[in-house]
MISE-599238 format. One record per residue (C-alpha): y, x, z; residue number from 1. Coordinates in steps of 0.2 Angstrom, whole numbers. Layout:
N
PANU       y       x       z    nr
PANU       Y       X       Z   NUM
...
//
This chain:
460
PANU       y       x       z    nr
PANU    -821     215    -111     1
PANU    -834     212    -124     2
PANU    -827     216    -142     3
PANU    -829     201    -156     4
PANU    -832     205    -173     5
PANU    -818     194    -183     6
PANU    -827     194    -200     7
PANU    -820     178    -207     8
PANU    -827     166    -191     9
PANU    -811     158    -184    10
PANU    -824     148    -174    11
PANU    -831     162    -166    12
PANU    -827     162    -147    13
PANU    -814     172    -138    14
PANU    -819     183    -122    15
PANU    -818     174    -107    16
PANU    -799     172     -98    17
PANU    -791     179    -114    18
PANU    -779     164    -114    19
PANU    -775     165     -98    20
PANU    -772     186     -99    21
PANU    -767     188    -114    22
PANU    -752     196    -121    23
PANU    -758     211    -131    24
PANU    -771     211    -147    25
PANU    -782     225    -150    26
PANU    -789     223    -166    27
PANU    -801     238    -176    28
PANU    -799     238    -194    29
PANU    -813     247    -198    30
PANU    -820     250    -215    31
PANU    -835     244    -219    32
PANU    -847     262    -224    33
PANU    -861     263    -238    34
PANU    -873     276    -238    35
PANU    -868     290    -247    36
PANU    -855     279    -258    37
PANU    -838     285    -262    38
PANU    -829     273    -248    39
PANU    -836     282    -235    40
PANU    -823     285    -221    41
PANU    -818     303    -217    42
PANU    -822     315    -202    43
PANU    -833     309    -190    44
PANU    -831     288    -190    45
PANU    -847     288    -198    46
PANU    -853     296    -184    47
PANU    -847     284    -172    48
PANU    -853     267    -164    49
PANU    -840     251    -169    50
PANU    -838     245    -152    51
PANU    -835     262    -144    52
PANU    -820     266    -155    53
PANU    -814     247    -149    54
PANU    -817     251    -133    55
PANU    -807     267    -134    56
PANU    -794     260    -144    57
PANU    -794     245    -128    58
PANU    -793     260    -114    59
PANU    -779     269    -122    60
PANU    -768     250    -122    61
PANU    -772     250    -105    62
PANU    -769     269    -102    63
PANU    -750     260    -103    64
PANU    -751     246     -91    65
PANU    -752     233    -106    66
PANU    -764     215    -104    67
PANU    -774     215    -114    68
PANU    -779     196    -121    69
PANU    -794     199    -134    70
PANU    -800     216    -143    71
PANU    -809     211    -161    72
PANU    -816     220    -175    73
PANU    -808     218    -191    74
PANU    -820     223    -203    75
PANU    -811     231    -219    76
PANU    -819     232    -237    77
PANU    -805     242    -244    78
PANU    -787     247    -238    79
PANU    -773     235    -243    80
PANU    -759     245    -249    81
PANU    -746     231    -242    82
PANU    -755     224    -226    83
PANU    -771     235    -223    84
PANU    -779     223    -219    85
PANU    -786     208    -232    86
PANU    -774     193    -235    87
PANU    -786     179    -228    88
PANU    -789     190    -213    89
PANU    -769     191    -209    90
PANU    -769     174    -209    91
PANU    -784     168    -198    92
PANU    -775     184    -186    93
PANU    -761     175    -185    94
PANU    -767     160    -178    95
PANU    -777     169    -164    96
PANU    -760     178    -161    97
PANU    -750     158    -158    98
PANU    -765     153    -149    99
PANU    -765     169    -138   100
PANU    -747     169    -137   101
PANU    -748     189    -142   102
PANU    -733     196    -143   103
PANU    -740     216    -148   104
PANU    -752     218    -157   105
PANU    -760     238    -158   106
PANU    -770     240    -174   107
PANU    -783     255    -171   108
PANU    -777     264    -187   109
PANU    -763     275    -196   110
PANU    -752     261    -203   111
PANU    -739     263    -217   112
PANU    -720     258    -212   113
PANU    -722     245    -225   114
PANU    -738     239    -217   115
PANU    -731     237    -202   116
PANU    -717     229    -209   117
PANU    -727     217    -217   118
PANU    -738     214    -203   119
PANU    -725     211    -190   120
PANU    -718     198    -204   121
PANU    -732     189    -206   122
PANU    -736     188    -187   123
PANU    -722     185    -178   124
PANU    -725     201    -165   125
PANU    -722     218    -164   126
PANU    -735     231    -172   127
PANU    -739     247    -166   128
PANU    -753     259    -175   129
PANU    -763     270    -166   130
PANU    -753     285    -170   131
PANU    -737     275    -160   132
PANU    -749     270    -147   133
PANU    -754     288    -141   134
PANU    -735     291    -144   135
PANU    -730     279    -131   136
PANU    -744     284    -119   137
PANU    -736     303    -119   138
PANU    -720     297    -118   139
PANU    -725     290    -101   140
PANU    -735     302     -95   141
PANU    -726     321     -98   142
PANU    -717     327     -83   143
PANU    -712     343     -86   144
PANU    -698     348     -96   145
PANU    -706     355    -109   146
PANU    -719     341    -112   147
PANU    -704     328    -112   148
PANU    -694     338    -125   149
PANU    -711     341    -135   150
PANU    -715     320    -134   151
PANU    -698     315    -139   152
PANU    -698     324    -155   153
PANU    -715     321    -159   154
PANU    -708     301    -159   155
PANU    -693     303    -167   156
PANU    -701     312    -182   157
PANU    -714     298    -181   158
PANU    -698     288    -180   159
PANU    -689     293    -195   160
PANU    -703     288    -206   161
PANU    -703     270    -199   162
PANU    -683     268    -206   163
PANU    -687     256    -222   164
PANU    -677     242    -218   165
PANU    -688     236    -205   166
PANU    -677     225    -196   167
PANU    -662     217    -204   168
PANU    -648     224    -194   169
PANU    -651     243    -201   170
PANU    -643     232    -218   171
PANU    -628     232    -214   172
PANU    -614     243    -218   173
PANU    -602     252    -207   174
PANU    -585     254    -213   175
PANU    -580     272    -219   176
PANU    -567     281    -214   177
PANU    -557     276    -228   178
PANU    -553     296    -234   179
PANU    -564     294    -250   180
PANU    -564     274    -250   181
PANU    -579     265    -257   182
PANU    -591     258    -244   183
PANU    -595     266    -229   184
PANU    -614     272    -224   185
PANU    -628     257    -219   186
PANU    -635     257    -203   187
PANU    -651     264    -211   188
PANU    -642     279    -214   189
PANU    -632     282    -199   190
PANU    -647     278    -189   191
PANU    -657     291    -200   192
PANU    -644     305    -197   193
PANU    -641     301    -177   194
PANU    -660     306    -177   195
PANU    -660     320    -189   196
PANU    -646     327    -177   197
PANU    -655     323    -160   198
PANU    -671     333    -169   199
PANU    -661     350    -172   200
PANU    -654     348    -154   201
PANU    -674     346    -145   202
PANU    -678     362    -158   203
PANU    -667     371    -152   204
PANU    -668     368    -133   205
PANU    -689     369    -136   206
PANU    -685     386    -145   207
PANU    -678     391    -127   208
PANU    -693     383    -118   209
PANU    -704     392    -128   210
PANU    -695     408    -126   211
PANU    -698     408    -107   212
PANU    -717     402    -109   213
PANU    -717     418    -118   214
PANU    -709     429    -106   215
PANU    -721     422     -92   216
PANU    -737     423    -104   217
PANU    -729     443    -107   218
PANU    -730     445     -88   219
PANU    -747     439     -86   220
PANU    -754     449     -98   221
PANU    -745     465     -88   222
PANU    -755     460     -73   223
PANU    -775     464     -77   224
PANU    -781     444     -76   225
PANU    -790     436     -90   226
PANU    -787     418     -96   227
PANU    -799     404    -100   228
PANU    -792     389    -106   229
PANU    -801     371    -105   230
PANU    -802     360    -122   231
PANU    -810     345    -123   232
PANU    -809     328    -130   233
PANU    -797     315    -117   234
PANU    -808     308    -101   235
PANU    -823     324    -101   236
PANU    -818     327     -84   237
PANU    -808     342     -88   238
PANU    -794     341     -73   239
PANU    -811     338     -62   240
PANU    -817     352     -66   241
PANU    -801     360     -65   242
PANU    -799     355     -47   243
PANU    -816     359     -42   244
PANU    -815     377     -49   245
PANU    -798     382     -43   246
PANU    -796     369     -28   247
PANU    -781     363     -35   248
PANU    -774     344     -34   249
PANU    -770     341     -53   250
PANU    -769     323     -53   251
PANU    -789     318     -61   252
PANU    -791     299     -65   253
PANU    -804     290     -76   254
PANU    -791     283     -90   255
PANU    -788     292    -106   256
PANU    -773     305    -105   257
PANU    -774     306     -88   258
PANU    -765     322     -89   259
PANU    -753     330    -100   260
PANU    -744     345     -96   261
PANU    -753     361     -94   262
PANU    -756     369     -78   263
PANU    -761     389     -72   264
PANU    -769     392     -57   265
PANU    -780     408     -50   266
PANU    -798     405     -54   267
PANU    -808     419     -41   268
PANU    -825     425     -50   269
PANU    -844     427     -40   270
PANU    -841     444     -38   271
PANU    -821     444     -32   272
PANU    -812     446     -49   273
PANU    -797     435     -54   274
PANU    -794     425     -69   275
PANU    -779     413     -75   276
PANU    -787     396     -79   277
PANU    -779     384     -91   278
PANU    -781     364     -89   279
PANU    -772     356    -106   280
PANU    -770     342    -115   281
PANU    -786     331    -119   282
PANU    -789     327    -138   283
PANU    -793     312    -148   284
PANU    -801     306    -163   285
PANU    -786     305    -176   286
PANU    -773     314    -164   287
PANU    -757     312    -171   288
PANU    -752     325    -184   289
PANU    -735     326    -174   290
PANU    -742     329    -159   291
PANU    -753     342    -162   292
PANU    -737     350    -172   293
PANU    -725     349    -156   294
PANU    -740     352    -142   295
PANU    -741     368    -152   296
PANU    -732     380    -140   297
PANU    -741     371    -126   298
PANU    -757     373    -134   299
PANU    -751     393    -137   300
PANU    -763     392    -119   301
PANU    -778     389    -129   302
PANU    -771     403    -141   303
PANU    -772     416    -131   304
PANU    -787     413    -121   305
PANU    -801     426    -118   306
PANU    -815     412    -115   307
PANU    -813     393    -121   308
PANU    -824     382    -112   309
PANU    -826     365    -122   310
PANU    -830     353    -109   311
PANU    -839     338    -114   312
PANU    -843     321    -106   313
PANU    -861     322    -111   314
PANU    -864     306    -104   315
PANU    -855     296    -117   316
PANU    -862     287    -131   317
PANU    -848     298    -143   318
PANU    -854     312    -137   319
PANU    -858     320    -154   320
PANU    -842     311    -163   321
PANU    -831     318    -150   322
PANU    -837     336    -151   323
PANU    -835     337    -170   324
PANU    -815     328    -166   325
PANU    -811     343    -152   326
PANU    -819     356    -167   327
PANU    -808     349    -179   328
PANU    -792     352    -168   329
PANU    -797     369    -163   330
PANU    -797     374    -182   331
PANU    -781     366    -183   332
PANU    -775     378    -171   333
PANU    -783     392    -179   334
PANU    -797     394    -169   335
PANU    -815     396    -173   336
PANU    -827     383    -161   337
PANU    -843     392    -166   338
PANU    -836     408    -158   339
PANU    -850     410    -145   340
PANU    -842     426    -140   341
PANU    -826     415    -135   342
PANU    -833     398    -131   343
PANU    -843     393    -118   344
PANU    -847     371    -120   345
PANU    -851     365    -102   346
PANU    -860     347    -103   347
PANU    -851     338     -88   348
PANU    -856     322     -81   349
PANU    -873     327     -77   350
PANU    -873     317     -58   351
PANU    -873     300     -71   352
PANU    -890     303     -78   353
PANU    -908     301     -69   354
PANU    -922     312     -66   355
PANU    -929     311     -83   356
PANU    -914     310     -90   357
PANU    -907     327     -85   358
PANU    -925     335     -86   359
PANU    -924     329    -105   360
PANU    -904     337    -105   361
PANU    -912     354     -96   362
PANU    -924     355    -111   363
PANU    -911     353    -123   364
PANU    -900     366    -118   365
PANU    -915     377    -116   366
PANU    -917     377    -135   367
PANU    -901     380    -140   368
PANU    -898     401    -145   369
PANU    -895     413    -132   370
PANU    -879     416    -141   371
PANU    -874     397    -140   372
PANU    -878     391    -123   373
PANU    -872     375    -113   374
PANU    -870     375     -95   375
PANU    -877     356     -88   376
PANU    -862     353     -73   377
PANU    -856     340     -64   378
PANU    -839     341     -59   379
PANU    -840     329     -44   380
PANU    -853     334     -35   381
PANU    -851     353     -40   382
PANU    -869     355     -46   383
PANU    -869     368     -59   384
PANU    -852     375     -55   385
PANU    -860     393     -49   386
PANU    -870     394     -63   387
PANU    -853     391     -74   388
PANU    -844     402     -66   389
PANU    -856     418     -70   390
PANU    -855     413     -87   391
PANU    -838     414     -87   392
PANU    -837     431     -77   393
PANU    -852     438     -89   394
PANU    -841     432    -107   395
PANU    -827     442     -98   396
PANU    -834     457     -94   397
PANU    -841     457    -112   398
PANU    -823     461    -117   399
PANU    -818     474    -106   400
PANU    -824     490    -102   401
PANU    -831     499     -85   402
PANU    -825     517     -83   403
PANU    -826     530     -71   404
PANU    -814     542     -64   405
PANU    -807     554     -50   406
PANU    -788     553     -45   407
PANU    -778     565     -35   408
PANU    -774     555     -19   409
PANU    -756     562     -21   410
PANU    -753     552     -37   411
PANU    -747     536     -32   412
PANU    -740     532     -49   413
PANU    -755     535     -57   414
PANU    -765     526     -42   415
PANU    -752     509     -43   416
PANU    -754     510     -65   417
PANU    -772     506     -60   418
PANU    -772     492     -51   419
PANU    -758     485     -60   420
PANU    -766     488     -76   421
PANU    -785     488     -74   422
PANU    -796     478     -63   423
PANU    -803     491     -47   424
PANU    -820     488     -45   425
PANU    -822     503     -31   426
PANU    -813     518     -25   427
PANU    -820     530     -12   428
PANU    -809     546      -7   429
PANU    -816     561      -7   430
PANU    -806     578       0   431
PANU    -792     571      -4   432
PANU    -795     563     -23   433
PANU    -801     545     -25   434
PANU    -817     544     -36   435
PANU    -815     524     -43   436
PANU    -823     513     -54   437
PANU    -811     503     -64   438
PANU    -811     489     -81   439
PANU    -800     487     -92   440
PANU    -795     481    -107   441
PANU    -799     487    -125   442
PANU    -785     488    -127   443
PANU    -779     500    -114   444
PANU    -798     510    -114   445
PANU    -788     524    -123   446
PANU    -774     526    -109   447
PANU    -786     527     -96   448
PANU    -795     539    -104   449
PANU    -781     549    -111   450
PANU    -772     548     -94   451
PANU    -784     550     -81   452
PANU    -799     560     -90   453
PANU    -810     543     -87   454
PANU    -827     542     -94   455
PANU    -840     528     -96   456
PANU    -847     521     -80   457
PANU    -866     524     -78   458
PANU    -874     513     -66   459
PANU    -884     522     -53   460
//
């Protein structure tokens, strides 16, 4: 659908069909930026085109199924404290909304309580921000228990802020119990506690979650396999790749969100090593605070990775905008994105560009530092995907190190602690001792040393 820019022209015409579709308004209140001048939006907004951020907001309404009648622009000079949006604007949207007969209406923004209040007033239709949108998309899209617990808390804290008196029945009173007389609690009230006590009981049963998590992460990590995790922002292709690197079925669909809760599966290297890879979450340009607060423990996956490979949809016209988003999350989870011994950004979507195009991408990438390198895949047709998976093996090996020793064939403790603990490149015997070729760690190099009298491993 081809976005309208609703500056003040009530006379402007509406997309084709919206009145016979319509049900759902999607309008982008976005501020209006001036060159270097103080009301210049934050992050990366500047750096992103109007109609893409509409069109995204758009795809994530239909992410949940909703019709979607008319998506407008909704230029914004400055914020309205009571309706965010300027007064004669609310009322030339309302009459779109009566003609469209919208009842929802999703605003591309963080809106107050007291904004939505107002706006749902004046319009006769329920409200929802971006921040409830993507609430409601994960709500529908978790399916582990984990990701259902983590969504439902994320909403009612998202919730419990929206308790101003919104709608008239949280006025009324309940009647006490009549041991300290007085008026009982409101409705307000009771409905603020009833979610204050559902959010101890998810804490406490995500606590016990996350405890397990953690007793599966503590086994991994007794087994010698490394971990890469994939990051990116929603729709890069990160469950294609997924799939085409481990041959897995993780459901893979172009629609933001497609995927939610994480998933682990054996990743075999070129030269027959194994890794744990890692597809989670996809990000987004102002993902809820909430949500990166109770995807925490799932995004513990990220945390603990040994390689990181950002994958980007380098065939979108966000491209940039939606690199420095994913940057900004991974900072808010403590992580570093211009760690070039950690992260490894792999431009996907390369089968959607021509000739010249992708000669003009090869060049590109070619100028970027050794240090710094982006690996140009396609995770349809597979193109690249060798390529990618050296990198990979190559950043891993960078953290472990090659070590050779002799073992008396008779030790079969010491001979099993080896290959539970270390990767066995090779192991001849030789009258009756095995000369191998093992990797380890850093953090187990002194063991092997210590223990089996191991020294550095000197290619012949």
């Amino acid at each position: 659908m081809e976005p309208r820019n609703f500056d003040g022209d009530a006379d402007r015409p509406r997309s084709a069909g919206a009145t016979q579709t319509g049900r759902v308004l999607v309008i982008g209140p976005y501020l209006r930026v001036r060159a270097g001048g103080a009301d210049a939006q934050p992050e990366t907004h500047a750096l992103r085109d109007t109609e893409a951020r509409l069109d995204e907001a758009a795809g994530l309404a239909r992410a949940i199924d909703l019709v979607i009648a008319d998506a407008i622009v909704a230029p914004v000079s400055q914020i309205r404290p009571a309706t965010y949006i300027g007064k004669g604007k609310v009322e030339e949207i309302a009459g779109l909304i009566k003609t469209l007969e919208v009842e929802l209406v999703v605003m591309d923004c963080a809106l107050s309580p007291i904004q939505q209040r107002n706006l749902e007033k004046e319009w006769h239709a329920k409200v929802l921000d971006r921040t409830g949108l993507i609430l409601e998309i994960f709500g529908r899209r978790a399916k582990t228990r984990e990701g259902s617990l983590q969504v439902e808390l994320a909403h009612l804290n998202y919730q419990r802020s929206r308790l101003v008196r919104s709608w008239t029945h949280l006025e009324r009173q309940r009647g006490g119990f009549g041991f300290m007389g007085g008026p009982g609690e409101t409705q307000i009230e009771a409905d603020r506690r009833l979610i204050q006590e559902r959010i101890s009981k998810l804490e406490s049963e995500l606590k016990k979650v996350q405890a397990t998590r953690r007793l599966h992460r503590a086994g991994r990590q007794r087994v010698p396999y490394r971990v890469v995790a994939l990051v990116g922002y929603t729709n890069a292709g990160k469950s294609t790749l997924f799939n085409r690197l481990t041959r897995a079925e993780v459901q893979a669909a172009d629609m933001l969100f497609a995927t939610l809760d994480p998933t682990l599966r054996a990743l075999t290297l070129p030269h027959g090593g194994k890794a744990m890879l890692s597809d989670t979450v996809g990000f987004i340009s102002n993902l809820p605070t909430q949500l990166v607060a109770a995807f925490r423990a799932t995004l513990e996956e990220v945390l603990e990775a040994d390689v990181i490979l950002h994958v980007r949809d380098i065939s979108h016209e966000d491209a940039e905008a939606q690199q420095s988003d994913v940057d900004a999350v991974l900072r808010q989870l403590g992580i570093n994105p211009d760690d070039s011994g950690r992260i490894i950004e792999v431009w996907n979507k390369i089968d959607r560009f021509d000739p010249e195009q992708r000669e003009e991408l090869l060049n590109i990438a070619a100028r970027r530092p050794e240090d710094h390198p982006a690996m140009l895949v396609s995770a349809v047709s597979g193109e690249g995907i060798d390529a990618l998976l050296a990198a990979i093996e190559q950043r891993l090996a960078a953290k472990r190190t090659t070590l050779d020793l002799s073992i008396d064939a008779a030790d079969g403790a010491g001979i099993s602690w080896l290959h539970r603990n270390a990767e066995v490149l090779s192991k001849e015997l030789h009258d009756g001792r095995f000369d191998m070729t093992v990797r380890v760690d850093e953090t187990k190099r002194d063991i092997v040393v210590s223990r089996f009298d191991a020294v550095p491993h000197h290619a012949t």
